[in-house]
C-alpha positions in Angstrom: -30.2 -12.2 -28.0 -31.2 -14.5 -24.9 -34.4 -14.4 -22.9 -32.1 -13.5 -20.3 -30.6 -10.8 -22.2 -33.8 -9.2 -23.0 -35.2 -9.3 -19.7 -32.0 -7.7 -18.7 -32.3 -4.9 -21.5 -36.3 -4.3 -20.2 -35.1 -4.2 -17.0 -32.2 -1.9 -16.9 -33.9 0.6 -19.3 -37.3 0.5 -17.0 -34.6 1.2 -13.9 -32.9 4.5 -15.1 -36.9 5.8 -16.7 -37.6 4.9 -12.7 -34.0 6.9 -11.7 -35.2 9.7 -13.6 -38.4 9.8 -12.0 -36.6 10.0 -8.5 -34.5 12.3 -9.7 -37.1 14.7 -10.9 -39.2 14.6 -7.6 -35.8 15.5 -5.8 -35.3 18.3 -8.1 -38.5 19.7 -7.4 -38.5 18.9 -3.7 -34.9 20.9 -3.5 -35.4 24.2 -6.1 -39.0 24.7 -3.7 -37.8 23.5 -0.4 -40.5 20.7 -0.1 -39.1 17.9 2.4 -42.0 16.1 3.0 -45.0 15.6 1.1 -46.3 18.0 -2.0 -46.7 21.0 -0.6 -49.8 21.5 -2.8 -47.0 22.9 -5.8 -48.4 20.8 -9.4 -45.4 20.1 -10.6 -44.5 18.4 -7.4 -47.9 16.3 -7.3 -47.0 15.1 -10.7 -43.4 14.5 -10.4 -44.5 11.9 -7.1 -47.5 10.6 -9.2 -45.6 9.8 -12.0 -43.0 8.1 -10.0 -45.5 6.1 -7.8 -47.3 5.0 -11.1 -43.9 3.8 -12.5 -43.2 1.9 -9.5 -46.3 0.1 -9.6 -46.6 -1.1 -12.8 -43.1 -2.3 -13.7 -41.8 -3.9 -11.2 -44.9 -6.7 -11.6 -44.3 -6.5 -15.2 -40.5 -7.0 -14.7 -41.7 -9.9 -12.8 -43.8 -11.4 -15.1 -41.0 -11.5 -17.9 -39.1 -13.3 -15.5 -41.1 -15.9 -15.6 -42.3 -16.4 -18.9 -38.3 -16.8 -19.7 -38.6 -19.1 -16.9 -41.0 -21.3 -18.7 -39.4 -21.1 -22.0 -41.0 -18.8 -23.4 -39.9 -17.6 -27.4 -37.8 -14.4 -27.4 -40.3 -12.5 -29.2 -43.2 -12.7 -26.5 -40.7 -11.7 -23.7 -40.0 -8.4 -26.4 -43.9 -7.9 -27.0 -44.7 -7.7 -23.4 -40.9 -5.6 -22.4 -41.3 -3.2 -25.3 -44.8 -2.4 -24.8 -44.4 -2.0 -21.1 -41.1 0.1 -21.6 -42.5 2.3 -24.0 -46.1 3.1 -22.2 -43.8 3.6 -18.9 -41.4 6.2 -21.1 -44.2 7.5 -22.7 -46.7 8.0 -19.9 -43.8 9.4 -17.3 -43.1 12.4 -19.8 -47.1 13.0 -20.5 -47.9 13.1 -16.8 -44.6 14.9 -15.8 -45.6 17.6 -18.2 -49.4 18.6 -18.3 -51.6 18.5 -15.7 -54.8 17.0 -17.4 -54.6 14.5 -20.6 -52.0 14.1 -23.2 -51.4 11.8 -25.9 -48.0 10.6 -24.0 -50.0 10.1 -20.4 -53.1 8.5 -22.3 -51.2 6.0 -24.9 -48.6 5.1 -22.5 -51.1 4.0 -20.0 -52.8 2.1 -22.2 -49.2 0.2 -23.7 -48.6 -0.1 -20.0 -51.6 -2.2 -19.4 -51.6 -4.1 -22.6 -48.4 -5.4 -21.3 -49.5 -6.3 -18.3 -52.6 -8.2 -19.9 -49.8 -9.7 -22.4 -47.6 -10.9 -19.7 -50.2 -12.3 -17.5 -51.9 -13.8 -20.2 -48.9 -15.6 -21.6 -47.8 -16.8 -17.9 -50.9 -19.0 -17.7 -50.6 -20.0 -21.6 -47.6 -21.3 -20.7 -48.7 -23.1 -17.3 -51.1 -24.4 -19.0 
């Protein structure tokens, strides 16, 4: 597998967890006939956040694995930093999509989430450097 190739894989599989996202804020939106904002229904409110927090993280993350192909970096960073980031995305969406306070998927996925981001920026300026 190429840099490229892996970023791809990261990439497309971080899409369609992002897809699913959209599709579950439209499913809820539709069944309650919510067209704008949350209408104050949880599942709604959860739906949104998990989608927002999706599309804040990886698409900087996404980013980042860009460039650390970019700058030649060895095949197994780029899958440190993509699995870690596609995991805690996967694994956070489904906590937060399903219970309202903590959960082992909302609380370990956030915290793969950011260790990929510290990863990935960390291994940007190793390689400026």
């Amino acid at each position: 597998m190429t840099a490229s190739a892996a970023i791809a894989l990261y990439t497309g599989l971080n899409v369609i967890i992002i897809f699913a996202l959209i599709w579950q804020v439209i499913a809820h939106r539709r069944r309650e006939k919510i067209t704008l904002g949350d209408g104050g229904f949880p599942p709604l409110i959860r739906a949104i956040r998990a989608h927002a927090n999706a599309t804040e993280i990886a698409p900087i993350a996404l980013i980042g694995l860009i460039v650390m192909a970019m700058a030649n970096a060895p095949l197994w960073a780029i899958h440190v930093g993509g699995l870690s980031l596609t995991l805690g995305r996967a694994l956070h969406a489904y906590g937060l999509s399903r219970d309202e306070g903590a959960s082992f998927g909302r609380m370990v996925g956030m915290v793969l989430s950011l260790t990929a981001l510290l990863w990935i920026g960390v291994y940007c300026i190793w390689l400026a450097l």
